[in-house]
C-alpha positions, 0 to 999 in steps of 0.5 A, spaced: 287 263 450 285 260 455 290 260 463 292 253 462 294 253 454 298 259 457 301 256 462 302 250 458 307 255 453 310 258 459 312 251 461 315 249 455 319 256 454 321 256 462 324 249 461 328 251 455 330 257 458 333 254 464 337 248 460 339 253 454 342 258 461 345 252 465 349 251 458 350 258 457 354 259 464 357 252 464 362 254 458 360 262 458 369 264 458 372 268 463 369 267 469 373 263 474 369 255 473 367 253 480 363 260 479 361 259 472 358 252 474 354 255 481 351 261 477 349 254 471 345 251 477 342 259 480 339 260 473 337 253 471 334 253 478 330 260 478 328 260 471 324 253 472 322 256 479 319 262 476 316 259 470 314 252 474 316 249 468 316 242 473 314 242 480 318 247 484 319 241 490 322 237 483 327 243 483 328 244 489 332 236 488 336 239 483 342 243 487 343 236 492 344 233 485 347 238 481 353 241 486 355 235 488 357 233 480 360 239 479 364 238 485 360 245 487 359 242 494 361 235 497 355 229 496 354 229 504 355 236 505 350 238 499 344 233 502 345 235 510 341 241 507 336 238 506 336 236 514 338 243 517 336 245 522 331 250 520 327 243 517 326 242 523 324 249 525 319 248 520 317 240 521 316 242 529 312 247 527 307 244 522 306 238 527 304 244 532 300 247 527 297 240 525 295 239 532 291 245 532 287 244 526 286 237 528 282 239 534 279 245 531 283 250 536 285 254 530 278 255 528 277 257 535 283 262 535 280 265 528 274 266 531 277 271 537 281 274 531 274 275 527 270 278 533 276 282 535 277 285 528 270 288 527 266 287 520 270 291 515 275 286 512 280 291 511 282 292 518 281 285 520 287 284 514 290 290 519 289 286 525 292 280 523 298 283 520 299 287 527 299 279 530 302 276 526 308 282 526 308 282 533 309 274 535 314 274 529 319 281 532 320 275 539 319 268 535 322 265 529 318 268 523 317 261 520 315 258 527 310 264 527 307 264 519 307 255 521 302 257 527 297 263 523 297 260 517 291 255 519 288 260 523 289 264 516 285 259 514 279 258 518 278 264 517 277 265 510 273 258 511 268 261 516 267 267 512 266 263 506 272 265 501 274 260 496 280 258 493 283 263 487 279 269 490 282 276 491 281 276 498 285 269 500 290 272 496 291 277 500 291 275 507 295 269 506 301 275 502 299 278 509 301 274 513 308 272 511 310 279 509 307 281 516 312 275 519 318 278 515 316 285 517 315 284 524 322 279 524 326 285 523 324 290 528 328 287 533 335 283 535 333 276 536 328 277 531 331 273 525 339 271 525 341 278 520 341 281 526 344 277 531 349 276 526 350 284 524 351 285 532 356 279 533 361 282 526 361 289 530 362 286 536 369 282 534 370 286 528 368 294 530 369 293 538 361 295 539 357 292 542 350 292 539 345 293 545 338 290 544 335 297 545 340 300 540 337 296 534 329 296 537 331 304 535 332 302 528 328 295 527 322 298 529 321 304 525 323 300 520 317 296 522 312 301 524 313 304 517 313 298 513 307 294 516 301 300 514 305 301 507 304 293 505 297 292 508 295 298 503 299 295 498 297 290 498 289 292 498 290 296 492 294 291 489 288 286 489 283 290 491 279 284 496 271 283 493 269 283 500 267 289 504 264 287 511 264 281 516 258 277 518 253 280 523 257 280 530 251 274 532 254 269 526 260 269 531 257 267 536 253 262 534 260 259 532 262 260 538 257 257 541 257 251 536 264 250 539 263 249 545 267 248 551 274 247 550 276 239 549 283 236 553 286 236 546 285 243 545 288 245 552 294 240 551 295 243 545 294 250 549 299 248 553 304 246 548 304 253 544 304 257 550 310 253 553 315 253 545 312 261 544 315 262 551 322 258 551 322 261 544 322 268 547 326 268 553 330 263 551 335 270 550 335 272 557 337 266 560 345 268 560 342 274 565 339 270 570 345 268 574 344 261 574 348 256 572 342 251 569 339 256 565 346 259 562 347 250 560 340 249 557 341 256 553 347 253 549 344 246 549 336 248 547 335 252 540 329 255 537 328 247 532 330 243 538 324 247 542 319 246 536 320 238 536 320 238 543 314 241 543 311 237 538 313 230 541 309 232 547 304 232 542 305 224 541 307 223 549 301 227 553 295 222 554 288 226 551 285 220 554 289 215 558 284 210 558 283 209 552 290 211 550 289 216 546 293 221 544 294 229 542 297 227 536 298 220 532 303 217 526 297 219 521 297 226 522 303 226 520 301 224 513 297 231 512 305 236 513 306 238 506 313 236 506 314 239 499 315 245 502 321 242 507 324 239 501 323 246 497 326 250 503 332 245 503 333 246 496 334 253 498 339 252 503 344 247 497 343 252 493 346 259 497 351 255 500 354 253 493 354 259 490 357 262 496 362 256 497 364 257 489 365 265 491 359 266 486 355 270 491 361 274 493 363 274 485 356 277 484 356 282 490 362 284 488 360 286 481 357 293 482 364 297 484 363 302 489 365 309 489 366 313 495 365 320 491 358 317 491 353 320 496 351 316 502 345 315 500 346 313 494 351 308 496 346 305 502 341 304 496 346 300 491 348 296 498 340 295 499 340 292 492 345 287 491 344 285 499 335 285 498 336 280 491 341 276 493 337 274 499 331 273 495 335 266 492 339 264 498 338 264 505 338 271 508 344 268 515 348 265 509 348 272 507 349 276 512 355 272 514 358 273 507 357 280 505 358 282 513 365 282 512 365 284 505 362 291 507 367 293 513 373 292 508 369 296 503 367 302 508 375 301 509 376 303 502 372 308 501 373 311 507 366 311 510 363 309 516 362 302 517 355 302 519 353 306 513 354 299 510 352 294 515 345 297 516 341 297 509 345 290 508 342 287 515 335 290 514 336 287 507 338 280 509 331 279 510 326 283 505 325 276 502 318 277 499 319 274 491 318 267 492 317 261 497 324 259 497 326 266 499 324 265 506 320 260 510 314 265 511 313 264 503 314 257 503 308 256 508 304 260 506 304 258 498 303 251 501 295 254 502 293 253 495 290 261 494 297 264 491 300 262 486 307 263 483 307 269 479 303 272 485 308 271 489 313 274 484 310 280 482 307 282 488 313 281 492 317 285 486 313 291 487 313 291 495 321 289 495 321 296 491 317 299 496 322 296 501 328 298 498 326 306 498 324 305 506 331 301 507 334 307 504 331 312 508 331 309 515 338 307 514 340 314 513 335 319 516 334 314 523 341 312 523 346 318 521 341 324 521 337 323 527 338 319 532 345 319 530 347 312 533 352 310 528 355 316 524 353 316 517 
């Protein structure tokens, strides 16, 4: 049977199933309503999702609609998700980005990446992820997946790989499961952390140092990195097996030439966002009383649109009042993604304002005769599936204080908890509404949904298992930082 006679029957049986589940859920009996009605919409979401039995971004419309008439979420409260700041983030960067492709910096960028990566193609995926990874530990993983995905692409063009192939497959699933991996290795790298260390500041009375995480984020990283690179390359198998001789490169660079007024401006704009991005943190250090203002006015969306307004205010060429950027440009930013992340956004938070999330977390009861690793595993679990369908802060700020009070319960050490469900908040490698990184990079055109859902599923398997064995060994066993 051909693909699209398949597709075309999954269509049709996904589009049933999620209507004939959205009915099961509202009139199922003895869950409370308003959970009965958040769990109607999850379904009918994920099924159609999954099956992309309508266009995914048309779905993503149904939680702004849905909640509001279920009296889920208020009307207005409901749509501001879809104008979250973290839109912003990812419209800031797309526009950055644009930018880049417009003037062919990222092809130029591609370029150093190739050169630099060698002739086998399996290390320059290496290679990749390891930038990718280390960028994203300091900068917002969607800004970070938002500026290498067209360089990603320039990539592939410049060696000629097409749409559909194993080998674009891979590099764009690298890309953003290296920006989720790398996001984890420190404190600011993505909000779970940040929020794990202010809960056991104002709940615990311990402080969570910068370095104290780095002891458990990045061994986490540094393990998981490699494991995904080689399993994605079994998974799939890439045709390609050397890069072009070195002297293709340096005809493209010569083909390049010297670098336009654009490509600085553009430069320039990244270097300063990545910059305001990654000390923005340490402001509150330097005992300066502007800087400690500007910290709490200036957030990663506002510095990625402030970045992206210079685009359209520097002249490239004040005489012929020419610019970096134009309106048109703006045509070319896929806001299907922005409206399939805000869809994301409506749907978590109705499941958690209807105590949905809270009812599904506490489904799986925990006993205190298990032993610790058991019980570090079931937490990975409910934490690492929950956050595949609904924002990983929203989570974090739900389940963290649902875990101390369990650790009291069972009488174990809070941080036996919190760790595996902090780490967990961000292992979002199933679909593209689980995190930003996915979003960007299912926009490319070379993975498709069911490729995301089962490569993802396999690596969130892997990742449960390293979860696990970091939180325990690393945490409680070895460095003894927070007693298991």
């Amino acid at each position: 049977m051909p693909d699209s006679e398949k597709d075309l029957i999954k269509n049709k049986i996904g589009f049933v199933a999620g209507i004939f589940l959205f009915f099961f859920f509202i009139f199922i009996p003895g869950i409370d309503e308003s959970v009965r009605k958040a769990l109607a919409v999850l379904f009918l979401c994920a099924v159609w999702w999954g099956t992309e039995a309508i266009p995914i971004y048309v779905t993503a419309l149904f939680p702004g609609i849905l909640l509001p008439l279920l009296d889920i979420l208020p009307l207005q409260e409901a749509l501001n998700q879809y104008a979250h700041r973290v839109i912003f983030l990812f419209f800031g960067g797309f526009l950055i980005a644009r930018a880049m492709i417009k003037w062919g910096l990222d092809k130029r960028i591609a370029i150093i990446i190739l050169s630099k990566g060698g002739k086998n193609s399996n290390i320059l995926i290496l290679y990749f992820m390891i930038v990718t990874a280390f960028l994203s530990a300091f900068i917002s993983n969607t800004a970070t997946t938002a500026m290498m995905l067209p360089i990603g692409m320039a990539l592939l063009l410049n060696i000629k790989i097409e749409e559909k192939t194993n080998y674009g497959r891979v590099l764009m699933l690298a890309i953003a499961y290296a920006a989720t991996i790398g996001g984890m290795a420190t404190l600011i790298g993505t909000p779970p952390n940040a929020i794990f260390a202010g809960f056991s500041e104002s709940l615990l009375g311990k402080e969570i140092t910068f370095f104290e995480w780095l002891k458990i984020g990045l061994p986490f990283s540094i393990i998981m990195l490699p494991l995904t690179w080689q399993f994605l390359l079994r998974r799939y198998k890439p045709e390609i097996v050397e890069i072009k001789e070195k002297g293709v490169i340096e005809e493209e660079k010569i083909k390049l030439g010297k670098l336009k007024r654009e490509e600085k401006i553009t430069i320039f704009v990244f270097i300063m966002v990545a910059l305001l991005w990654i000390t923005r943190p340490f402001w509150s250090i330097i005992p300066v009383a502007f800087l400690e203002e500007m910290q709490t006015k200036l957030d990663d969306a506002l510095i990625a649109m402030i970045g992206a307004l210079l685009l359209f205010i520097i002249p490239a060429d004040i005489k012929k009042w020419k610019f970096t950027l134009t309106w048109k440009d703006v045509s070319e930013i896929p806001f299907g993604i922005l409206i399939l992340f805000g869809g994301g956004l409506c749907l978590g938070k109705g499941l958690f304002e209807s105590g949905a999330a809270e009812w599904i977390a506490d489904s799986i009861p925990l006993s205190a005769s298990l032993h610790p690793i058991f019980i570090i595993f079931i937490i990975a679990v409910i934490t690492s599936f929950l956050t595949e369908i609904a924002s990983n802060t929203a989570i974090a700020n739900m389940m963290m204080p649902i875990l101390i009070a369990i650790s009291k319960t069972i009488d174990i050490s809070p941080y036996t908890l919190l760790i595996p469900a902090t780490l967990s908040c961000s292992l979002a490698f199933m679909l593209p509404i689980s995190t930003p990184p996915n979003a960007i990079v299912y926009s490319s055109g070379y993975i498709r949904m069911s490729d995301m859902i089962r490569t993802g599923f396999l690596l969130h398997m892997v990742g449960l298992i390293v979860i696990t064995l970091v939180s325990y060994f690393l945490t409680g066993k070895i460095l003894n930082i927070f007693p298991v």
